[in-house]
Backbone and ligand atoms as CSV (ligand in chain L), in Angstrom:
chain,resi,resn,atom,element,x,y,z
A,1,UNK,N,N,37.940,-130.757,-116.129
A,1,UNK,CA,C,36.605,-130.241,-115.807
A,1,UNK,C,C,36.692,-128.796,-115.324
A,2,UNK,N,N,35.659,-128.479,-115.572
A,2,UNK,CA,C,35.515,-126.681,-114.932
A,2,UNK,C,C,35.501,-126.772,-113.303
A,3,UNK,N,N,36.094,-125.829,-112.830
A,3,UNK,CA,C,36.472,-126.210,-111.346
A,3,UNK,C,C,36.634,-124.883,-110.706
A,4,UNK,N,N,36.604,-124.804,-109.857
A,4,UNK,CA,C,36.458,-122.972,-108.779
A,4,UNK,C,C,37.302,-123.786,-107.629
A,5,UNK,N,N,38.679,-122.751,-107.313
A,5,UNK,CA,C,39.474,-122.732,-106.501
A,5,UNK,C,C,38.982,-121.144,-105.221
A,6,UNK,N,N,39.662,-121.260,-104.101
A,6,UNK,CA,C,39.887,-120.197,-103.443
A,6,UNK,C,C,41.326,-119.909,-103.409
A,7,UNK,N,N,41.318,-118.665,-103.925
A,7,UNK,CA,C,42.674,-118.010,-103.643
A,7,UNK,C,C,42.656,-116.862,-102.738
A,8,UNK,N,N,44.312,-116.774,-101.679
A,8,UNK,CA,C,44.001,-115.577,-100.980
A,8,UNK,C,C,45.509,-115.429,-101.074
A,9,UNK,N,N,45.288,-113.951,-101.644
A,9,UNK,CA,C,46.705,-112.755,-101.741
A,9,UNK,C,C,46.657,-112.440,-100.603
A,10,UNK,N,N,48.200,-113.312,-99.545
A,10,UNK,CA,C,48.315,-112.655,-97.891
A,10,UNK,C,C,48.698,-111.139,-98.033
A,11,UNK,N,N,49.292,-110.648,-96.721
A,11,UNK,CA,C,49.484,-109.386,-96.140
A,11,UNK,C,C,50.623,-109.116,-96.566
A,12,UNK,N,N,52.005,-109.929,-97.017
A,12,UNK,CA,C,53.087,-109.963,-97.477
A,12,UNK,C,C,52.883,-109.312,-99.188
A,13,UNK,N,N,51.959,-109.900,-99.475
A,13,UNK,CA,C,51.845,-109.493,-101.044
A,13,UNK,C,C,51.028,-108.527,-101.466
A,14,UNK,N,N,49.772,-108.114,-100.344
A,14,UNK,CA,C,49.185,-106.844,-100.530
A,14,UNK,C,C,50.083,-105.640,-100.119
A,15,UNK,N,N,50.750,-105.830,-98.999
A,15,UNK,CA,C,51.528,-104.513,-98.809
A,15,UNK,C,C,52.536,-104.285,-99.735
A,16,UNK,N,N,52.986,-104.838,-100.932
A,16,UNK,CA,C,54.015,-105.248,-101.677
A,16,UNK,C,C,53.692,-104.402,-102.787
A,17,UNK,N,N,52.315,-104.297,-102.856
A,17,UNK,CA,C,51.653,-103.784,-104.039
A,17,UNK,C,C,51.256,-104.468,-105.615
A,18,UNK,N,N,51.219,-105.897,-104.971
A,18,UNK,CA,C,51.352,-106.586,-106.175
A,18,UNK,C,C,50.038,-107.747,-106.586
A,19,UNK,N,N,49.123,-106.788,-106.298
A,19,UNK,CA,C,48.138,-107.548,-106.634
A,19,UNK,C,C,47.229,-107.978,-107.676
A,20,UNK,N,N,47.692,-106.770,-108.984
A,20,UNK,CA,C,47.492,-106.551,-110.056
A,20,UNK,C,C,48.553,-107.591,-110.659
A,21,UNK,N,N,49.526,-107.711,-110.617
A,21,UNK,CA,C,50.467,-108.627,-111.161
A,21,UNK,C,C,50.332,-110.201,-110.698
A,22,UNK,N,N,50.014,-110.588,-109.831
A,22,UNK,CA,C,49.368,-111.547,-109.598
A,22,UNK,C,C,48.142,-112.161,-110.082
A,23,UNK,N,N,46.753,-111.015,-110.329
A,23,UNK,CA,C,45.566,-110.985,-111.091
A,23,UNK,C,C,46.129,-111.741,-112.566
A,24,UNK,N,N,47.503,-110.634,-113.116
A,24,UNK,CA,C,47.325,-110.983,-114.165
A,24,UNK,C,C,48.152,-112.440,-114.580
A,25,UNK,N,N,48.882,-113.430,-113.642
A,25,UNK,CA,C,49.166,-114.215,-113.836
A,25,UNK,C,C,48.013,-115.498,-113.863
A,26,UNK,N,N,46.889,-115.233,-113.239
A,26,UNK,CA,C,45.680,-116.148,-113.378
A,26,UNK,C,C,45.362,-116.085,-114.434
A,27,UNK,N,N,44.957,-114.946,-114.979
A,27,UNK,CA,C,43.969,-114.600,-116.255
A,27,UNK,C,C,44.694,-114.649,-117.234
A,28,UNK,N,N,46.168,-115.009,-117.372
A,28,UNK,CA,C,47.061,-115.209,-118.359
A,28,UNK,C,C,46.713,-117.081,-118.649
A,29,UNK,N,N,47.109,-117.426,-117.631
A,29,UNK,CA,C,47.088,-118.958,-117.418
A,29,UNK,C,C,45.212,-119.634,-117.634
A,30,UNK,N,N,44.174,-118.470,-117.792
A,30,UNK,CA,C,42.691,-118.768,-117.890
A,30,UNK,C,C,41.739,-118.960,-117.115
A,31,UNK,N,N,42.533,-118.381,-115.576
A,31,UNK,CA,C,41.846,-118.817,-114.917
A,31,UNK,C,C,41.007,-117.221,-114.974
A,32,UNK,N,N,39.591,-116.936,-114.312
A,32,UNK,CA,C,38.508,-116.173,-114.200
A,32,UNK,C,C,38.356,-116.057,-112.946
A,33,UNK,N,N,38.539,-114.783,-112.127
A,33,UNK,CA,C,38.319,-114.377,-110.774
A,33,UNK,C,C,36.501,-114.423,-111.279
A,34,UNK,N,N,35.675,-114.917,-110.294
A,34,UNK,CA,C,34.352,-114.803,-110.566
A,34,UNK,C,C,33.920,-114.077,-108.977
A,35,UNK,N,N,35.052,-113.800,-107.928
A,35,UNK,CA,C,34.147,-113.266,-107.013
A,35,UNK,C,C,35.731,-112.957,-106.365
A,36,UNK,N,N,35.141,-111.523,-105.672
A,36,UNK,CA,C,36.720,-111.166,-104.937
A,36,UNK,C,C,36.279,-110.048,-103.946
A,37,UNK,N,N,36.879,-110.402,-102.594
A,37,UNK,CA,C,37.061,-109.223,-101.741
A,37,UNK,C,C,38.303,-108.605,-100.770
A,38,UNK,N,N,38.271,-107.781,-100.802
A,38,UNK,CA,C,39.308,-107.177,-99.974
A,38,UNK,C,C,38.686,-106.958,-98.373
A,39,UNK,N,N,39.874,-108.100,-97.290
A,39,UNK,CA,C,39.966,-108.042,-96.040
A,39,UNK,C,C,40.513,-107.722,-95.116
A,40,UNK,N,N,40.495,-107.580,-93.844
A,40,UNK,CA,C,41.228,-107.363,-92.724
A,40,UNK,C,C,40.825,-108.905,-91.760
A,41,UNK,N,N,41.040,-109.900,-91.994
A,41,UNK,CA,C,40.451,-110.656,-91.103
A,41,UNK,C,C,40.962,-111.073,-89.468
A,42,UNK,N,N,39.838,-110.699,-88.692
A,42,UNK,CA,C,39.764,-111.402,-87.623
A,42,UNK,C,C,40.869,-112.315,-87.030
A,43,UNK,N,N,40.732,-112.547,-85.838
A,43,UNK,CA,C,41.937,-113.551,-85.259
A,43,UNK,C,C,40.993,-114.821,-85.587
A,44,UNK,N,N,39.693,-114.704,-85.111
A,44,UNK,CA,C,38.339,-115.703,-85.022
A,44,UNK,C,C,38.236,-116.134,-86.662
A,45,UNK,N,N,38.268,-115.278,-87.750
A,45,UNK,CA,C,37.957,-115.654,-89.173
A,45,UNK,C,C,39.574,-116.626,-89.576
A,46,UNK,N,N,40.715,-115.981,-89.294
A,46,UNK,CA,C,41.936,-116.585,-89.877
A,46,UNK,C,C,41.875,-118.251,-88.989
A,47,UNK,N,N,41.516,-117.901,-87.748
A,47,UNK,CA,C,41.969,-119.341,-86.837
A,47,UNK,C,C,40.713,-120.277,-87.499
A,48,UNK,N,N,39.541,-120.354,-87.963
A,48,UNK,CA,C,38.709,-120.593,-88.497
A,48,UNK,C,C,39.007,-121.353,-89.904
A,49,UNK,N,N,39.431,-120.341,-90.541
A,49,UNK,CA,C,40.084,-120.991,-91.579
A,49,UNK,C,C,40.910,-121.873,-92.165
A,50,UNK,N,N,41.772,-122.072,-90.832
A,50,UNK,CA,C,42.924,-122.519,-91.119
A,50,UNK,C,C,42.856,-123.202,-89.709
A,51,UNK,N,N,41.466,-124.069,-89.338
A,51,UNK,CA,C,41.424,-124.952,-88.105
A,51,UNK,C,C,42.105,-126.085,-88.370
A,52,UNK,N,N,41.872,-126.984,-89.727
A,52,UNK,CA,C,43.063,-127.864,-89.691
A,52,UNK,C,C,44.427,-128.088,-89.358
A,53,UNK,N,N,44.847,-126.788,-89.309
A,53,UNK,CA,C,46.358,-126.752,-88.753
A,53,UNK,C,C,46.651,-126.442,-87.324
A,54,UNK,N,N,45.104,-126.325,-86.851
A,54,UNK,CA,C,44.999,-125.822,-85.324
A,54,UNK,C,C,46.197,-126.471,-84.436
A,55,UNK,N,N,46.810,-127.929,-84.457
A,55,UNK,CA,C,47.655,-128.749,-83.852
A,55,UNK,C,C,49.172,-128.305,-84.587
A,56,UNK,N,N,49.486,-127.887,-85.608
A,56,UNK,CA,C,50.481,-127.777,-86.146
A,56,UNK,C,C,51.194,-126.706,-84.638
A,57,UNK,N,N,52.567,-126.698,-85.308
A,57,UNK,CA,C,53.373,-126.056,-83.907
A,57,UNK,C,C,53.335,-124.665,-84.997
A,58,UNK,N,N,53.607,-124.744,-86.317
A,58,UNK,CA,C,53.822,-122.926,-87.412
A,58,UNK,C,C,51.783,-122.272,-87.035
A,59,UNK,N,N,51.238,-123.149,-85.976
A,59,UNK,CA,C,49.389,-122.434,-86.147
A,59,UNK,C,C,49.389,-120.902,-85.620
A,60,UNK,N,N,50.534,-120.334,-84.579
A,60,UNK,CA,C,50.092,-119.470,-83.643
A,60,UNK,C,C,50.405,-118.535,-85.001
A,61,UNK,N,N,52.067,-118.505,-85.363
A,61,UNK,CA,C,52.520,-117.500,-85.969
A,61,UNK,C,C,51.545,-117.607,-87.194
A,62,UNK,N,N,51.370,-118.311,-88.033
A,62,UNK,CA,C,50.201,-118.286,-89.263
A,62,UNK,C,C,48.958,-117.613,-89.117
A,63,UNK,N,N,48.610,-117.450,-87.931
A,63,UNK,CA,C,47.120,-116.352,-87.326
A,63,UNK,C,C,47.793,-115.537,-87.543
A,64,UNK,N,N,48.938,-115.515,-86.428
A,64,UNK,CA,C,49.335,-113.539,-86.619
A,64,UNK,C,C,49.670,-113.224,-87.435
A,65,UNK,N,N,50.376,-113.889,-87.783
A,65,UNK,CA,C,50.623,-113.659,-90.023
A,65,UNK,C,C,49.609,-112.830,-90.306
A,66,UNK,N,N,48.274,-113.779,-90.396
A,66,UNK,CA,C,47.133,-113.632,-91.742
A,66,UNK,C,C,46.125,-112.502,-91.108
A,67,UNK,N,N,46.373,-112.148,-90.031
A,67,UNK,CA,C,46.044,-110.829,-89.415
A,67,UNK,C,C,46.354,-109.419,-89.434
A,68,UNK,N,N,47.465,-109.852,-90.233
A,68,UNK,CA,C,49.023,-108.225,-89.752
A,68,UNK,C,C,48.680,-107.524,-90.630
A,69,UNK,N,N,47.554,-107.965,-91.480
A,69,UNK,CA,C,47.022,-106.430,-92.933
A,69,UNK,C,C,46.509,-107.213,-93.733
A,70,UNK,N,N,45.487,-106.281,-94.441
A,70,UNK,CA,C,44.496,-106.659,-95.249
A,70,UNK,C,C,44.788,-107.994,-96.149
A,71,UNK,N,N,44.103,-108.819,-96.370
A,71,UNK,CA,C,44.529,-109.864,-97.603
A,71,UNK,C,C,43.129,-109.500,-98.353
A,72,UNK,N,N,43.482,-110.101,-100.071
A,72,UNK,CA,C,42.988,-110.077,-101.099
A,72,UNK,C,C,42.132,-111.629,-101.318
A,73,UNK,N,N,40.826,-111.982,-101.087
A,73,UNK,CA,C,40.335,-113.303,-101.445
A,73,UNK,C,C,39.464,-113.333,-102.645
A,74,UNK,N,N,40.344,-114.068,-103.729
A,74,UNK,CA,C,39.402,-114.148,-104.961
A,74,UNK,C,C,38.734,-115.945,-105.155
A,75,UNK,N,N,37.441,-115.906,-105.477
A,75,UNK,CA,C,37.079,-117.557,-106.142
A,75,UNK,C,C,37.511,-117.049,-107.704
A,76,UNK,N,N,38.525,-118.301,-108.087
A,76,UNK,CA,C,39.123,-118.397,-109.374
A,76,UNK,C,C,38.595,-119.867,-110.598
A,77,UNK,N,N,37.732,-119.695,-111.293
A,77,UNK,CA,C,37.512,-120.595,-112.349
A,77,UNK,C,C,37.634,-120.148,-113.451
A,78,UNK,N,N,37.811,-121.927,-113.975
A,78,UNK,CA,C,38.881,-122.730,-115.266
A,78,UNK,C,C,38.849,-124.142,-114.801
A,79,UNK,N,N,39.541,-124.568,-116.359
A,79,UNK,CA,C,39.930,-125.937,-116.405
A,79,UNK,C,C,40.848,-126.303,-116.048
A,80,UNK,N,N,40.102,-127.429,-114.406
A,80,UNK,CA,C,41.475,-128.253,-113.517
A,80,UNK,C,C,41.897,-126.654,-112.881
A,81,UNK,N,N,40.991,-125.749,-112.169
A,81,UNK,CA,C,41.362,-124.260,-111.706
A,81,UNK,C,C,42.293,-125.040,-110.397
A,82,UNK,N,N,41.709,-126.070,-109.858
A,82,UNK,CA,C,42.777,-126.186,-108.202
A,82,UNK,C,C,44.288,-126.548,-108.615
A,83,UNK,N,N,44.908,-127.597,-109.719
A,83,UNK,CA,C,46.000,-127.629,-109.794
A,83,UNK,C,C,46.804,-127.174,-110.315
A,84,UNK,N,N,45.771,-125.778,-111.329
A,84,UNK,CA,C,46.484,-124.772,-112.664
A,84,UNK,C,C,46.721,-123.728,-111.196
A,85,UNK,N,N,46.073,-123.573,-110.263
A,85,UNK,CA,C,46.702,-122.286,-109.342
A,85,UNK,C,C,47.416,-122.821,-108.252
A,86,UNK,N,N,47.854,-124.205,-107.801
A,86,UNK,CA,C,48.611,-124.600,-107.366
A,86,UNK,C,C,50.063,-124.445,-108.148
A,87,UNK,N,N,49.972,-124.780,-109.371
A,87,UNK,CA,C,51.253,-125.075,-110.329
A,87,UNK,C,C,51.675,-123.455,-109.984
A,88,UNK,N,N,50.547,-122.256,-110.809
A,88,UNK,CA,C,51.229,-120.917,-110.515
A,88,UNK,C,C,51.941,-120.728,-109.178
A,89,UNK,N,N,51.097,-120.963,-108.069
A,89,UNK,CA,C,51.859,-120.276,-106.952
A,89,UNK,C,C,53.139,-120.750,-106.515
A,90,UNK,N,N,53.197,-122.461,-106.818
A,90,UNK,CA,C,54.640,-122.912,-106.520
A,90,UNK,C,C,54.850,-123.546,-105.188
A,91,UNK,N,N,55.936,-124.219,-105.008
A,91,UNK,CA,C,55.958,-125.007,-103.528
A,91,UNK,C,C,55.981,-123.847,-101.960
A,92,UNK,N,N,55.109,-124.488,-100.870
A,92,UNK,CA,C,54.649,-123.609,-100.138
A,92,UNK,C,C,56.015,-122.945,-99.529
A,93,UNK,N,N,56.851,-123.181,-99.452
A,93,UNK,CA,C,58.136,-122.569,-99.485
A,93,UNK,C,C,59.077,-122.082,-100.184
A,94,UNK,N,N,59.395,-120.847,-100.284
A,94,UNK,CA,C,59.817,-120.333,-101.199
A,94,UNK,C,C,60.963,-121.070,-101.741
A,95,UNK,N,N,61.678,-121.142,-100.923
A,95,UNK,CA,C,62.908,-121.610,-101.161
A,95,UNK,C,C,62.726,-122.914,-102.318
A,96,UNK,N,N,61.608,-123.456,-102.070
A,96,UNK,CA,C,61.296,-124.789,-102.828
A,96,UNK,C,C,60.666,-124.252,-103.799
A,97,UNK,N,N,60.180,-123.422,-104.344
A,97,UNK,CA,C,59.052,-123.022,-105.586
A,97,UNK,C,C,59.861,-122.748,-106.895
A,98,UNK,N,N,59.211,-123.244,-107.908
A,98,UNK,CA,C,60.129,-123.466,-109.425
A,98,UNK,C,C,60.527,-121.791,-109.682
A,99,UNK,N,N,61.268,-121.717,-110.548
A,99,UNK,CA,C,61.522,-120.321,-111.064
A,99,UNK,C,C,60.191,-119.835,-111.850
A,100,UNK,N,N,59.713,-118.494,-111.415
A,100,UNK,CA,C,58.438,-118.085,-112.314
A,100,UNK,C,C,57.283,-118.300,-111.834
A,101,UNK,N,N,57.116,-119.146,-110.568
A,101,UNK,CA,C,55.860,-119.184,-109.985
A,101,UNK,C,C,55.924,-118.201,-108.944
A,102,UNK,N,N,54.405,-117.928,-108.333
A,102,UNK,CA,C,54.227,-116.809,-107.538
A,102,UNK,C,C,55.007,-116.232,-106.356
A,103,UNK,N,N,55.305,-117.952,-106.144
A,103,UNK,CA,C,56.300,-117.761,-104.583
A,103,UNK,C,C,57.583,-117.684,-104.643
A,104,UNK,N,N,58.223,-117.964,-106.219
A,104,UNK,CA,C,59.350,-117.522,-106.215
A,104,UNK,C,C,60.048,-116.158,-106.537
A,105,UNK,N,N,58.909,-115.580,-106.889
A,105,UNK,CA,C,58.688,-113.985,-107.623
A,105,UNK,C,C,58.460,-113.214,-106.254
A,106,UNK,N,N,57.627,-113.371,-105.542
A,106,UNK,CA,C,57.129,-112.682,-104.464
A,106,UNK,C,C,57.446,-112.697,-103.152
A,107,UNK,N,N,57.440,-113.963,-102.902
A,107,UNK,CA,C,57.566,-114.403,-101.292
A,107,UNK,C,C,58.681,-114.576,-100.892
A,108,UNK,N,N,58.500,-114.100,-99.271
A,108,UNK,CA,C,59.727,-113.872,-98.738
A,108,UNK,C,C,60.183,-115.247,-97.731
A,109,UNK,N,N,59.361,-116.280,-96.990
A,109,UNK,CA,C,59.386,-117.581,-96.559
A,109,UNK,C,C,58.364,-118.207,-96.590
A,110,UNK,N,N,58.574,-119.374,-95.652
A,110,UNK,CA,C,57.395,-119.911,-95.523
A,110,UNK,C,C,56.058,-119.472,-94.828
A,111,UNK,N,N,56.119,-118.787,-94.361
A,111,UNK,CA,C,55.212,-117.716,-93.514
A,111,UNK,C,C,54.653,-116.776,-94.032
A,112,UNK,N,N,55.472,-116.048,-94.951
A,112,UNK,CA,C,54.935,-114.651,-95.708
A,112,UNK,C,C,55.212,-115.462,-96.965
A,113,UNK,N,N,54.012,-116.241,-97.761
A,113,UNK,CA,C,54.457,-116.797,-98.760
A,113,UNK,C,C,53.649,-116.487,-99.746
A,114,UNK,N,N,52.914,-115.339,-100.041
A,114,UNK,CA,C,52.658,-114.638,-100.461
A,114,UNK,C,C,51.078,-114.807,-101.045
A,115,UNK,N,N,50.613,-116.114,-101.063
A,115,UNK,CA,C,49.269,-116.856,-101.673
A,115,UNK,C,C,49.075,-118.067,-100.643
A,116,UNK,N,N,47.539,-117.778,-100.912
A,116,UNK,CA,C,47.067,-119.460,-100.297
A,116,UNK,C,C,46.256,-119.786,-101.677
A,117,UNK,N,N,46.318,-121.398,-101.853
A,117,UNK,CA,C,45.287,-121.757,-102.617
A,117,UNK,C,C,44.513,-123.268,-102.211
A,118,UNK,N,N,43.361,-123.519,-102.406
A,118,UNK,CA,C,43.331,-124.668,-102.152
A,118,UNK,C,C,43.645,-125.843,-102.591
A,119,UNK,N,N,44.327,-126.497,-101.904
A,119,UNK,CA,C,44.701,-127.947,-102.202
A,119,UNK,C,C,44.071,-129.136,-102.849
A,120,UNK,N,N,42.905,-129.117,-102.657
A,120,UNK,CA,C,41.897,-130.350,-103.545
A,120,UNK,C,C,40.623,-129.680,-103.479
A,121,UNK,N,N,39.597,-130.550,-104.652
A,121,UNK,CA,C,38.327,-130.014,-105.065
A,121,UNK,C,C,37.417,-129.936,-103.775
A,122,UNK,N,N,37.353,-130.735,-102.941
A,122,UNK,CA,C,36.824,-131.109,-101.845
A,122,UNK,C,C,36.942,-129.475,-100.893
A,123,UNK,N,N,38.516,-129.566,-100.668
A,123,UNK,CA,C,38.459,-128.182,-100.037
A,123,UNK,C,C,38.158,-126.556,-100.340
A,124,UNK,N,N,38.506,-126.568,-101.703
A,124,UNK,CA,C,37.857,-125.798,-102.545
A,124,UNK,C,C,36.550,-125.542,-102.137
A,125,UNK,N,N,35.589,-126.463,-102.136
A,125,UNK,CA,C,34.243,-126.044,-102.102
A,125,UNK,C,C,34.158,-125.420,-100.442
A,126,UNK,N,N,34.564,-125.949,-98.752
A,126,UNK,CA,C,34.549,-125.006,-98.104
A,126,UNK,C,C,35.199,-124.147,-98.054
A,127,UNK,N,N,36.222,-123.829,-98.634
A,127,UNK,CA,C,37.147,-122.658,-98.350
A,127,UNK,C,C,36.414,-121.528,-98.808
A,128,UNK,N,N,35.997,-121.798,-99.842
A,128,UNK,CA,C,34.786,-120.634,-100.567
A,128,UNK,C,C,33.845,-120.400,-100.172
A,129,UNK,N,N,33.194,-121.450,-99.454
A,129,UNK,CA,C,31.749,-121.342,-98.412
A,129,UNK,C,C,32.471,-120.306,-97.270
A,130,UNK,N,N,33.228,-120.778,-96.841
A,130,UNK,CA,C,33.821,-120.218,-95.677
A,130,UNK,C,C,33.880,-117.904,-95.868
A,131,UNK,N,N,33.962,-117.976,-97.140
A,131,UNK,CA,C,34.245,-116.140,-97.171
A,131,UNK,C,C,33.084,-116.125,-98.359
A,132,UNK,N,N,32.022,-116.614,-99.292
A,132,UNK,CA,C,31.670,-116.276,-99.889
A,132,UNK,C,C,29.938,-116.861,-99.756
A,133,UNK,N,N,29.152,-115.697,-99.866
A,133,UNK,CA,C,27.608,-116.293,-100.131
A,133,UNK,C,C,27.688,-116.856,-101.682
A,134,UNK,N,N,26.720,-117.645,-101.587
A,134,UNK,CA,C,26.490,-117.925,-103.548
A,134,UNK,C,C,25.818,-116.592,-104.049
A,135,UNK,N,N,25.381,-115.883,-103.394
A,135,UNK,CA,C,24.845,-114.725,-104.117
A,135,UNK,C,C,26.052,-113.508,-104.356
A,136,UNK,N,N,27.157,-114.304,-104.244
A,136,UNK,CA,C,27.824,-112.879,-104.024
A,136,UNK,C,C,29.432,-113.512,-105.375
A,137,UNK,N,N,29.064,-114.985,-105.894
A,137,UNK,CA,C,29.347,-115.123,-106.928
A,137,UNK,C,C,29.057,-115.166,-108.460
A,138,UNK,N,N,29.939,-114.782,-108.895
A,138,UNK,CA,C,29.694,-114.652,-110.795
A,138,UNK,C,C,30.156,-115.063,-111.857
A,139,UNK,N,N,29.377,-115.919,-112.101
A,139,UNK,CA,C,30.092,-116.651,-113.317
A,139,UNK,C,C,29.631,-116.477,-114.152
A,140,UNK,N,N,30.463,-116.722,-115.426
A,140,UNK,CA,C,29.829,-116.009,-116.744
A,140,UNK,C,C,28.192,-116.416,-117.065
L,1,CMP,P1,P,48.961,-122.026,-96.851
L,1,CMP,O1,O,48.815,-122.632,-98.195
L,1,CMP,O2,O,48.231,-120.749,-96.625
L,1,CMP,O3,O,48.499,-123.081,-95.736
L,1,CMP,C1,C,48.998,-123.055,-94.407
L,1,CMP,C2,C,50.160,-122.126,-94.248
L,1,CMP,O4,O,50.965,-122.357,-93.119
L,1,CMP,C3,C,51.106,-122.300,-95.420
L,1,CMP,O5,O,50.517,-121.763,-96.578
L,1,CMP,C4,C,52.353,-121.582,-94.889
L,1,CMP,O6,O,52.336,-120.190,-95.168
L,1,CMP,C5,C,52.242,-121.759,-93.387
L,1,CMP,N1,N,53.305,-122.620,-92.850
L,1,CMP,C6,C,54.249,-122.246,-91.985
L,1,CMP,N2,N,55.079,-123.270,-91.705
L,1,CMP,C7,C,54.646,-124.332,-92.415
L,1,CMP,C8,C,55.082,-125.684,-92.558
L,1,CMP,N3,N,56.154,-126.164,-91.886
L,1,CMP,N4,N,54.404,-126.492,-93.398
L,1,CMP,C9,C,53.316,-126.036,-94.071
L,1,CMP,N5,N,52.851,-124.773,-93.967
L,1,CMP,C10,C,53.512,-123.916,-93.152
C-alpha cells in the first residue's frame, strides 16, 4: 500500500555533508520526499519526540545528540515507504547494519547513527504530526 514514513537526517550526517546522497538513496529505491525541513531543534522539541524513550538510560545523551546541529526532516512516500526506509537505513547500530545501507555508509555508532525513521504505520502518522501541518504537505 502507499504509505508516508518520517525520516530525520541527524546532526552526524548533516555536518558530514551528505544529505544529497542520502536524498538520492530514497528516490533511487521510489520513495518521494513530499515535505521537508531543515532544523535546529529544541531540547523541548527532541525530548518530545522521542518521549517514548524518556525511561531508557541512552534518553539524556540522545537529546544532546539531536540538539548538537541542525537535522534534516523529510515525510517520505511509496510502496510499504516504512519498511523500504527501514531496510535503506539498516540496523540501528552501525556495527549491526548490512553492507550498503545508510548506517553502514555513514554512521559513526549507535548515537550518531546518522537517520531516524519510523518504525510502524501507526507511528509514522504521529511522528509527522509531530513536525508537519497537513498544509505544509505535498503529494503528487
Ligand atoms: P532512532 O531510530 O532515532 O531512535 C532512538 C535512538 O536512540 C536510536 O535511533 C539510537 O540513535 C539511539 N540509541 C542509543 N542507544 C540505543 C540503544 N541501546 N537502543 C536503541 N537506540 C539507542
Amino acid at each position: 500500500a502507499l504509505e508516508r514514513t518520517l525520516s530525520i537526517i541527524k546532526p552526524d550526517a548533516v555536518a558530514k555533508n551528505v544529505i544529497g546522497e542520502i536524498y538520492t538513496r530514497f528516490e533511487k529505491a521510489g520513495l518521494r520526499i513530499i515535505a521537508a525541513k531543515m532544523k535546529h531543534l529544541s531540547r523541548k522539541e527532541a525530548e518530545g519526540f522521542y518521549a517514548v524513550h524518556r525511561e531508557r538510560p541512552f534518553f539524556n545523551a540522545l537529546v544532546e545528540f539531536m540538539v548538537s546541529g541542525p537535522v534534516m526532516i523529510q515525510v517520505l512516500e511509496g510502496e510499504g515507504a516504512v519498511l523500504k526506509n527501514r531496510e535503506l537505513m539498516g540496523a540501528t547500530n552501525p556495527k549491526d547494519a548490512a553492507p550498503g545501507t545508510i548506517r553502514a555508509d555513514f554512521a559513526a555508532s549507535i548515537d550518531a547513527n546518522a537517520v531516524h525513521g519510523s518504525d510502524a504505520l501507526e507511528t509514522a502518522k504521529v511522528e509527522i504530526a509531530y513536525f508537519f501541518a497537513d498544509t505544509e504537505i505535498s503529494p503528487r
